[in-house]
SEVO-38458 format. One record per residue (C-alpha): x negated, y negated, z negated; residue in one letter. Coordinates in Angstrom, 3 decimals. Layout:
! residues N
<atom <X, Y, Z>, 'A'>
...
//
This chain:
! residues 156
<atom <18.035, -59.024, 20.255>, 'X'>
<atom <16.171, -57.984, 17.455>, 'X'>
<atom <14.296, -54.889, 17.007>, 'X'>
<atom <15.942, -52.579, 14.551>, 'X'>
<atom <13.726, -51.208, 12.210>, 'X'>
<atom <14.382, -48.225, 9.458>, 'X'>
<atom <15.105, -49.379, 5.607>, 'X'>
<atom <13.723, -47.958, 3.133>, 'X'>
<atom <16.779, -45.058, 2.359>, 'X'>
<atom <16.278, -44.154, 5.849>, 'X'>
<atom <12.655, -43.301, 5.361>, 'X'>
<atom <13.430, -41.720, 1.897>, 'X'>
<atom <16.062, -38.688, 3.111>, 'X'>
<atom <13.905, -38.382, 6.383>, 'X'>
<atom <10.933, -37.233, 3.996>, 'X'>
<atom <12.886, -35.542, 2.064>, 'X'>
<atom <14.645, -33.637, 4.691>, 'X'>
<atom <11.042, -32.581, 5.820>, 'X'>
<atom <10.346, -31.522, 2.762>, 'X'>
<atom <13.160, -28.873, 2.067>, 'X'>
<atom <11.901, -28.051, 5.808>, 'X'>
<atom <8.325, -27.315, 4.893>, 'X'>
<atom <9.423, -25.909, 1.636>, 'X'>
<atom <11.833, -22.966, 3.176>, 'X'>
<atom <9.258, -22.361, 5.939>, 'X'>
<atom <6.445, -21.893, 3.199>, 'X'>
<atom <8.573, -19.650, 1.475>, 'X'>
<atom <9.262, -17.228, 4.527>, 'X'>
<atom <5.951, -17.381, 5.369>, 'X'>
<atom <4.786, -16.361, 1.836>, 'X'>
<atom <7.569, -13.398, 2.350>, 'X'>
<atom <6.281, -12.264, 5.557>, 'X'>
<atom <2.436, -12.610, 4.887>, 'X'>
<atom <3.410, -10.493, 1.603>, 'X'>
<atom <5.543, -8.097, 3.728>, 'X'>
<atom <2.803, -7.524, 6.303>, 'X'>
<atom <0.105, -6.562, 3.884>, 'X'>
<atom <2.520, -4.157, 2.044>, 'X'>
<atom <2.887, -2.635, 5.476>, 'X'>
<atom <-0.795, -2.910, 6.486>, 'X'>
<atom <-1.905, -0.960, 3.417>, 'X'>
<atom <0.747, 1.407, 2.731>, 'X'>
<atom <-0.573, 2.560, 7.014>, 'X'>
<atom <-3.993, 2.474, 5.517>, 'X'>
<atom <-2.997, 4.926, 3.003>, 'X'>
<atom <-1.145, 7.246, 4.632>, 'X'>
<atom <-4.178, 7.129, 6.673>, 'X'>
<atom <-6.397, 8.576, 4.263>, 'X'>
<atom <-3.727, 11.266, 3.139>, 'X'>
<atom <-3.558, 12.480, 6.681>, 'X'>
<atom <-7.855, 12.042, 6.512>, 'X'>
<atom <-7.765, 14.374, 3.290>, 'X'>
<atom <-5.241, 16.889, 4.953>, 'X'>
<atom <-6.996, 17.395, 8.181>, 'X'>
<atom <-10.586, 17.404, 6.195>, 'X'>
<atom <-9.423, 20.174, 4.185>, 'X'>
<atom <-7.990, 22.398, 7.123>, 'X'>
<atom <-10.838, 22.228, 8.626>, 'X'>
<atom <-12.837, 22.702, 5.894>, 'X'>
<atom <-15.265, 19.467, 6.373>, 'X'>
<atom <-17.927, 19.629, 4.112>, 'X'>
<atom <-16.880, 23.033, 2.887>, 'X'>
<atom <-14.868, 21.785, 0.581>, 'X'>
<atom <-11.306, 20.760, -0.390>, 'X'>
<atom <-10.616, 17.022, 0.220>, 'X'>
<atom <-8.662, 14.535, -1.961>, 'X'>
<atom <-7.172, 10.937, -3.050>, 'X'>
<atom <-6.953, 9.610, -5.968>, 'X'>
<atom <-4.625, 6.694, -6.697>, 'X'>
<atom <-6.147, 4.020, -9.659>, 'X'>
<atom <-3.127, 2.662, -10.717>, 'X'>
<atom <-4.553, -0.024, -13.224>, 'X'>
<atom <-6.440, -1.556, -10.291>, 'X'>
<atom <-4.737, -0.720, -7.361>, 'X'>
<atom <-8.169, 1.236, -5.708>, 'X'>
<atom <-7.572, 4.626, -3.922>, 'X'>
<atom <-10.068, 6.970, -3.157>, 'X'>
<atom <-10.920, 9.285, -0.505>, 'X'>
<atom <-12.841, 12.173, -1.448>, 'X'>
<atom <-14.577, 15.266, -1.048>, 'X'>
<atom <-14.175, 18.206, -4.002>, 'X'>
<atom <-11.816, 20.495, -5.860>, 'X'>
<atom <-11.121, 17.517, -8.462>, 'X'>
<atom <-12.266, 13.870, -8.632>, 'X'>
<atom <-14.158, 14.262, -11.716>, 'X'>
<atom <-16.359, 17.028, -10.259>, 'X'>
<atom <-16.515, 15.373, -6.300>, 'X'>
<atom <-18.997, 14.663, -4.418>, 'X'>
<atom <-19.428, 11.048, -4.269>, 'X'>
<atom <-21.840, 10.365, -1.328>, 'X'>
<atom <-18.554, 11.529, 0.461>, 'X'>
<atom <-16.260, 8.846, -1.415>, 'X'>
<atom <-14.455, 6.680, 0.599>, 'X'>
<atom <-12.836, 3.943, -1.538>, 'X'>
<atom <-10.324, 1.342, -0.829>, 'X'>
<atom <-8.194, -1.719, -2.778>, 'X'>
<atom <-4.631, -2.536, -1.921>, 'X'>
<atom <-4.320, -6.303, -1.328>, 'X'>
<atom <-2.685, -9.673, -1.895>, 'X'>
<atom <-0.418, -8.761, -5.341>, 'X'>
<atom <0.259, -4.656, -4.452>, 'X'>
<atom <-0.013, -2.180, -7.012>, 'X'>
<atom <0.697, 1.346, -7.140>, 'X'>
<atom <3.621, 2.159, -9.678>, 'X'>
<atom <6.010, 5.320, -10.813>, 'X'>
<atom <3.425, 7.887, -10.125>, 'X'>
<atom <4.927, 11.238, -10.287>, 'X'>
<atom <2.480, 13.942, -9.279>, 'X'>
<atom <2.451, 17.427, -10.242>, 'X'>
<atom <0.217, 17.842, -13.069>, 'X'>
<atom <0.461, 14.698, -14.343>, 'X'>
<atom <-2.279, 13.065, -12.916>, 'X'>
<atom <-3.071, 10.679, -10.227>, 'X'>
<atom <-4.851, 13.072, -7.658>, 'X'>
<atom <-3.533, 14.524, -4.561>, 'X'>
<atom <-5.641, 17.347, -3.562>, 'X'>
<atom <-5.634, 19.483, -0.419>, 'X'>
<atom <-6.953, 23.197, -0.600>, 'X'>
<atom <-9.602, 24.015, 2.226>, 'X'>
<atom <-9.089, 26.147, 5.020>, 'X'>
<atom <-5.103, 25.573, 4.816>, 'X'>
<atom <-3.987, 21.884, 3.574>, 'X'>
<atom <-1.800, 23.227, 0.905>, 'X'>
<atom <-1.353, 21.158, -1.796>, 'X'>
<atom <0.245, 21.828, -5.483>, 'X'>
<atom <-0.210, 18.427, -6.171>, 'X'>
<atom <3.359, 17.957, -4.610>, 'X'>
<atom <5.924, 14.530, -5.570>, 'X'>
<atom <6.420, 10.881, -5.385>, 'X'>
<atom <4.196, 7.306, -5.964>, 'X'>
<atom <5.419, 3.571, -4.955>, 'X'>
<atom <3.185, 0.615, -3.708>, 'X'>
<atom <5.385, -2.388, -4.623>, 'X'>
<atom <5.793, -5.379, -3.712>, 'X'>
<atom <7.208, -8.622, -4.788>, 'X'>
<atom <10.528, -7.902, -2.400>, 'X'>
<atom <10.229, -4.540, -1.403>, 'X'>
<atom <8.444, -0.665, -2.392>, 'X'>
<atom <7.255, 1.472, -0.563>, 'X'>
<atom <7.582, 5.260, -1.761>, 'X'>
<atom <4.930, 8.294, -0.297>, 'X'>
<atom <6.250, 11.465, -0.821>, 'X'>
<atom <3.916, 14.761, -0.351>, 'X'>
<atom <4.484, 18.806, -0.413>, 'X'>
<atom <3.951, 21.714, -1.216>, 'X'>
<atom <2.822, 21.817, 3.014>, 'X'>
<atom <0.583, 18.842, 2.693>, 'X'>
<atom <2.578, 16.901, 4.143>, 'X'>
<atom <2.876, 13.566, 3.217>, 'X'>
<atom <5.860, 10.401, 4.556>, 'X'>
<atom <6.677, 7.456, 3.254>, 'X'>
<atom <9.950, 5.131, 3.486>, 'X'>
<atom <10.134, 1.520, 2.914>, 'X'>
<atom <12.743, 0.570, 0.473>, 'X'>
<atom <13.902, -2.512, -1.081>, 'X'>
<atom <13.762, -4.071, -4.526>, 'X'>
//
């Protein structure tokens, strides 16, 4: 008997069966890596937010306690004042959002991009909503008049 051996068609839809293979797996892994940072950082942020609260109740520094959200470059800041123009910056604690993240639909009282926590009590006036989105999916942070702040992940 002769050996059988695989023609040339056979060799042809094996690759290319492979290659749809590789193709969907890259793509699910592109989702999940970009899923996992949007996760990672919007943790991260809340973070600080819960950092700025508990600063200001306890009245760290002796001063209020903030963060302010850059939304042209996706950097958030952690500081120490009654405003971030007038802070104290050797308190500054400053952080990027990765991979393709970006902060959008900022909606904060006063029409900036602050949220600010009042010493000795964690109140905050700067009270309403901001996203981090994603490619696939947002998440939305939501703070009040309390200090509190909670986010939900949503989808696009």
């Amino acid at each position: 008997m002769k050996p059988r051996a695989f023609t040339l068609i056979e060799l042809i839809v094996g690759m290319g069966i492979t290659l749809i293979i590789f193709g969907i797996g890259g793509v699910a892994l592109s989702n999940l890596l970009n899923d996992t940072q949007l996760s990672s950082d919007s943790r991260d942020l809340l973070q600080t937010l819960r950092t700025a609260h508990a600063n200001s109740i306890s009245g760290y520094q002796n001063s209020a306690w903030g963060v302010q959200l850059n939304e042209e470059t996706g950097v958030y800041t952690l500081f120490a004042g009654n405003t971030f123009a007038t802070r104290a910056t050797e308190f500054d604690r400053v952080a990027q959002l990765g991979g393709t993240l970006s902060f959008q639909n900022i909606t904060i009282a006063g029409g900036g991009h602050e949220i600010i926590f009042l010493k000795g009590t964690g109140l905050t006036t700067h009270t309403g909503t901001f996203e981090i989105l994603d490619t696939t999916q947002y998440t939305r942070f939501t703070s009040n008049a309390a200090g509190h702040v909670s986010l939900e992940l949503l989808s696009l």
